[in-house]
C-alpha positions in Angstrom: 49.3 82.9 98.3 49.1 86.6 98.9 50.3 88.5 95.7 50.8 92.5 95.6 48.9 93.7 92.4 50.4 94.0 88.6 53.4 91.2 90.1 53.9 88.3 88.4 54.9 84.6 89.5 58.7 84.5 90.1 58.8 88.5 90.0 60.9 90.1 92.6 58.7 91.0 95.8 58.8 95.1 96.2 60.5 94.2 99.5 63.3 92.2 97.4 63.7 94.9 95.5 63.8 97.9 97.9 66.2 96.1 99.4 69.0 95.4 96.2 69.0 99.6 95.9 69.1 100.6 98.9 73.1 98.9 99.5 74.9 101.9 99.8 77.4 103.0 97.5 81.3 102.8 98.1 83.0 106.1 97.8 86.2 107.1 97.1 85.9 109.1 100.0 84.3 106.5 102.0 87.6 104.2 100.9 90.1 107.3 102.2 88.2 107.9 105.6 88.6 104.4 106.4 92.2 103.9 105.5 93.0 107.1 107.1 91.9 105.6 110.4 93.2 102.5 110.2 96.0 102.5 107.9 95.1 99.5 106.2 95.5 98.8 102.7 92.9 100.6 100.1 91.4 97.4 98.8 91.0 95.7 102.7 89.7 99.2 103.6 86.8 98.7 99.8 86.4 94.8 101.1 85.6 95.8 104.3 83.5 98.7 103.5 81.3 96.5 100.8 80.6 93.8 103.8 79.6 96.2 106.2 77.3 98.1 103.5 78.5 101.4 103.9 78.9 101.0 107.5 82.0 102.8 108.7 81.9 101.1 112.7 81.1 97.9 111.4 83.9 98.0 109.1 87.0 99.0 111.3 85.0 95.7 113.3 85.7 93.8 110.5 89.2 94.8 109.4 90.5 95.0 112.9 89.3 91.0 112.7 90.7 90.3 109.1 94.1 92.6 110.3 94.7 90.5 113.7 94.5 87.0 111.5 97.3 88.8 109.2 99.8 89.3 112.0 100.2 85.4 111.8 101.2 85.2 108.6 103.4 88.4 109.2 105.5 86.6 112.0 107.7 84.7 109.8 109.2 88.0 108.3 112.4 89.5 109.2 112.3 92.7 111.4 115.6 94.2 111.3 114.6 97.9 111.4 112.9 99.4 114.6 113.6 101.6 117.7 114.9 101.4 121.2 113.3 103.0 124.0 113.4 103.7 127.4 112.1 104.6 130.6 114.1 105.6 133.8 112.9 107.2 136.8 115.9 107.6 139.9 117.5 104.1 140.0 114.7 102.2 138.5 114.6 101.8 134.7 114.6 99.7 131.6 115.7 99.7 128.0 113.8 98.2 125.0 114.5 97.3 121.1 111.2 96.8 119.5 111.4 95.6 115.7 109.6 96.0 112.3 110.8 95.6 108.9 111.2 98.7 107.6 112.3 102.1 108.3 109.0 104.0 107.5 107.6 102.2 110.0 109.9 103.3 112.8 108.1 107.1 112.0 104.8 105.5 112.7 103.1 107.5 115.9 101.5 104.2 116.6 104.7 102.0 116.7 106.3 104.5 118.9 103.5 104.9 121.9 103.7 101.1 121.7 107.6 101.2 122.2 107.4 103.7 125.0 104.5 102.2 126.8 106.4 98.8 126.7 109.7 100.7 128.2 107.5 102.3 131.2 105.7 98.6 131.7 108.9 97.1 131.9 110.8 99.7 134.7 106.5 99.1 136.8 106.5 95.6 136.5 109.9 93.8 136.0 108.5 90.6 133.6 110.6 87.8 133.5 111.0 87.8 129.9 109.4 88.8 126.1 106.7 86.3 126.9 105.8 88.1 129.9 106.1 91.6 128.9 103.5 90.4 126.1 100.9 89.4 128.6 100.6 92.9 130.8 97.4 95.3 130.7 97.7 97.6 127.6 95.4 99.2 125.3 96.2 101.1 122.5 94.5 102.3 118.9 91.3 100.2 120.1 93.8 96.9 120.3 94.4 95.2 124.0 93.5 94.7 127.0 97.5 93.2 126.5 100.4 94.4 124.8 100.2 91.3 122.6 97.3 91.9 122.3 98.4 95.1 120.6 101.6 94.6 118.7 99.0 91.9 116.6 96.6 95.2 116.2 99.7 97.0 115.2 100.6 94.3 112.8 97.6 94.4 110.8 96.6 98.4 111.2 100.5 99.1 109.3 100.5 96.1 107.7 104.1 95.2 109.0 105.5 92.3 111.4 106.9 93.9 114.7 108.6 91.7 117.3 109.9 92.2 120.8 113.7 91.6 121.0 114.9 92.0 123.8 114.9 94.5 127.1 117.1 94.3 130.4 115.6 96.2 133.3 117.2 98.1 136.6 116.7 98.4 140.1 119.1 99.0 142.7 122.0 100.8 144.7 123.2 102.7 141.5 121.3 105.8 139.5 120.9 105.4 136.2 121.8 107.4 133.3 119.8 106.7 129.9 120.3 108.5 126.6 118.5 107.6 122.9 121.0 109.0 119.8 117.2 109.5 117.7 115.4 106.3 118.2 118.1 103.6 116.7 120.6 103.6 119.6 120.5 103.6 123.5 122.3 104.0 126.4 121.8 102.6 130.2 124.3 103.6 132.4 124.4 102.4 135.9 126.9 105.1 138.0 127.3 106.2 141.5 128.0 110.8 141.3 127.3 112.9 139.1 124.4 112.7 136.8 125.4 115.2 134.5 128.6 113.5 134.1 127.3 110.0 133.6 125.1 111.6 130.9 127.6 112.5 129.1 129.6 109.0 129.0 126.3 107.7 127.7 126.5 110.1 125.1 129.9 108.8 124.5 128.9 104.8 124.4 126.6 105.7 122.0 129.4 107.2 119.7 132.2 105.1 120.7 130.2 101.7 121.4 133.0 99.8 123.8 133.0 96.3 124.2 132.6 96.3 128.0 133.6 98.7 131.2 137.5 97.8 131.6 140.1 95.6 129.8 139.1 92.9 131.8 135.6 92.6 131.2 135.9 92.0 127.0 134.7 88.9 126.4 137.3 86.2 125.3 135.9 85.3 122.5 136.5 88.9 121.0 140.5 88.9 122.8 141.1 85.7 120.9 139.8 86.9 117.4 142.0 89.8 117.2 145.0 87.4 119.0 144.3 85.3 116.2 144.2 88.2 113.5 147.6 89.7 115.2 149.4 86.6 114.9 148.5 86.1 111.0 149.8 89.5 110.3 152.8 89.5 112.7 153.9 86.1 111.4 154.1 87.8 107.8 157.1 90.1 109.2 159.3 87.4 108.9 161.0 88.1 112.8 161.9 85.8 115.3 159.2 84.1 117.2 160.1 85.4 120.7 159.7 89.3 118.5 156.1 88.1 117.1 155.0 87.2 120.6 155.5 90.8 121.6 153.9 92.7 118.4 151.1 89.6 119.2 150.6 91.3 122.8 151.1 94.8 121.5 148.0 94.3 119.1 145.9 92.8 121.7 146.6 95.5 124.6 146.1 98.2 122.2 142.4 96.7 120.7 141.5 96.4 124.7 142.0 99.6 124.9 139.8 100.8 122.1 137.1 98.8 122.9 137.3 99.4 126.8 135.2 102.1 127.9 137.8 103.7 130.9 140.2 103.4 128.5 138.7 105.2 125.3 139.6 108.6 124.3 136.5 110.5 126.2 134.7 112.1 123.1 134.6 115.5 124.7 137.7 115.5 125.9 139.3 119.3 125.7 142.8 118.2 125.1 141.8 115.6 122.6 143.6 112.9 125.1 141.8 112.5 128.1 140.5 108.9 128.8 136.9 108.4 129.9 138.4 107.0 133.7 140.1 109.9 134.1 137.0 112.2 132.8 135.2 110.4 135.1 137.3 110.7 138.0 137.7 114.3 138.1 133.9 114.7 138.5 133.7 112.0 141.4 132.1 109.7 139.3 131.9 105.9 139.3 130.3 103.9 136.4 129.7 100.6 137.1 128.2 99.2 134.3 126.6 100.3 131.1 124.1 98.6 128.3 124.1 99.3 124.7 121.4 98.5 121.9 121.5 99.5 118.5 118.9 98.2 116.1 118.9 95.3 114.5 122.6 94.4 115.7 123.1 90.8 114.6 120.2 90.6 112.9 120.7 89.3 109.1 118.5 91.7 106.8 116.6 90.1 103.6 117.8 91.8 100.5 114.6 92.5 98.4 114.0 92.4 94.6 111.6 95.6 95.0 110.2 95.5 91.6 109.4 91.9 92.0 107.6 92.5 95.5 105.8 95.0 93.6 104.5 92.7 90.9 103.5 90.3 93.1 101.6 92.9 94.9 100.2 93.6 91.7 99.1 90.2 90.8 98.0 89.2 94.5 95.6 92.5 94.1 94.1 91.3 90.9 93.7 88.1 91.9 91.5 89.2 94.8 89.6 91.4 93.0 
């Protein structure tokens, strides 16, 4: 047995010991660079850090595998914040709403190169659906080569779920017309004329948001509702059936109108009368259908106890220390 002189039986080797100080030392600083160029949480960014020994590549490696197993457990939050985006190029175009759960997110530089990548995929490729938008070439922020592949890097970089909702995408006979009101509502319009005019009834279906084109496009479901609501408050008048009928039929021709979109008072409108068909007609202009997302629309938000997600936070943190 080979001994190095003055060491003892059971005594460290020098080797064993060179190596127990020579672990580099977490910093602060160390702690900030990482979080600053991952966004990950402070303590993931010290874990990560102390496994790689001080070893800033080798730790993004190892949070970027610790973040993508956290998108799983993200996925069963609810994402009613996010943005809609969109990406339209003569008459070939396409309109996104990509989710997250909160509204700090939604500012996130990340989030929104994702969103706008995913609109421009959508108009280049045409997928058949949210499963196949998921599996097309992107690479972002060091994630891919997929967009799946990067909404899960997304996930555990900002530490928030973030889902696909929906998109609808346009080729044809028709131009199209888009316009975003900031990043939480926007407009496809699909129009034979004038582009400048058609720009500005998108403007207007972002303000006014009409059920559908024309009277006869609202869905029944939404004509029977207010029939239904109109014959409650009609029958209250006390008149003669064959006089409810008509104030029945007066309530349901006047909410047609309001929600229809020829029929609506056009928003710019110098006389404060003009409908949108006649605005429309005046310029030569023929809109033949339109799409409208705002975010979150439908979608039931979860009403937080803040301070209690912030103790648990607390507690989750000290337990894993």
């Amino acid at each position: 047995m080979i001994m190095f002189a003055g060491a003892r039986m059971g005594e460290p080797q020098p080797s064993q010991s060179t190596e127990k100080h020579t672990m580099a030392a977490i910093t602060a600083k160390m702690v900030s660079e990482l979080r600053a160029k991952t966004d990950a949480p402070m303590m993931e960014c010290k874990k990560a850090l102390t496994e790689a020994d001080g070893d800033m590549g080798r730790a993004e490696e190892i949070l970027r595998v610790k973040l993508g197993n956290k998108a799983g457990k993200a996925a069963a939050r609810i994402t009613a914040e996010g943005v809609v985006a969109s990406a339209v190029n003569g008459n070939v175009g396409a309109l996104i709403e990509i989710n997250c759960e909160t509204d700090f997110v939604t500012k996130n530089d990340s989030f929104m190169a994702m969103a706008k990548s995913c609109a421009e995929l959508i108009a280049a490729n045409n997928p058949a659906d949210i499963e196949a938008l998921g599996a097309l070439p992107l690479s972002q922020d060091g994630f891919g080569p997929t967009v799946e592949d990067v909404r899960k890097g997304l996930i555990g970089k900002i530490g928030e779920n973030m889902s696909f909702r929906r998109f609808k995408r346009w080729e044809g006979a028709s131009s199209l017309a888009a316009y975003l009101h900031g990043t939480r509502i926007g407009v496809v319009v699909e129009f034979d004329g004038d582009a400048t005019a058609a720009k500005d009834v998108a403007m207007h279906i972002a303000a006014m948001k009409p059920a559908a084109l024309s009277g006869a496009d609202v869905p029944a479901e939404l004509v029977e509702k207010e029939r239904k609501i109109a014959a409650e408050k009609a029958a209250e008048s006390g008149k003669p059936a064959e006089i409810v009928a008509k104030m029945v039929e007066g309530s349901v021709q006047k909410f047609l109108k309001e929600v229809s979109l020829l029929d609506q008072v056009f928003v710019k409108a110098a006389d404060g009368k003009q409908t949108v068909g006649a605005y429309l007609k005046s310029t030569g202009t023929t809109v033949k259908g339109f799409t409208l997302y705002v975010v979150g629309e439908g979608i039931e938000k979860k009403q937080d106890d803040f301070a209690a997600e912030v103790a648990a936070q607390v507690a989750a943190a000290k337990a894993g220390a």
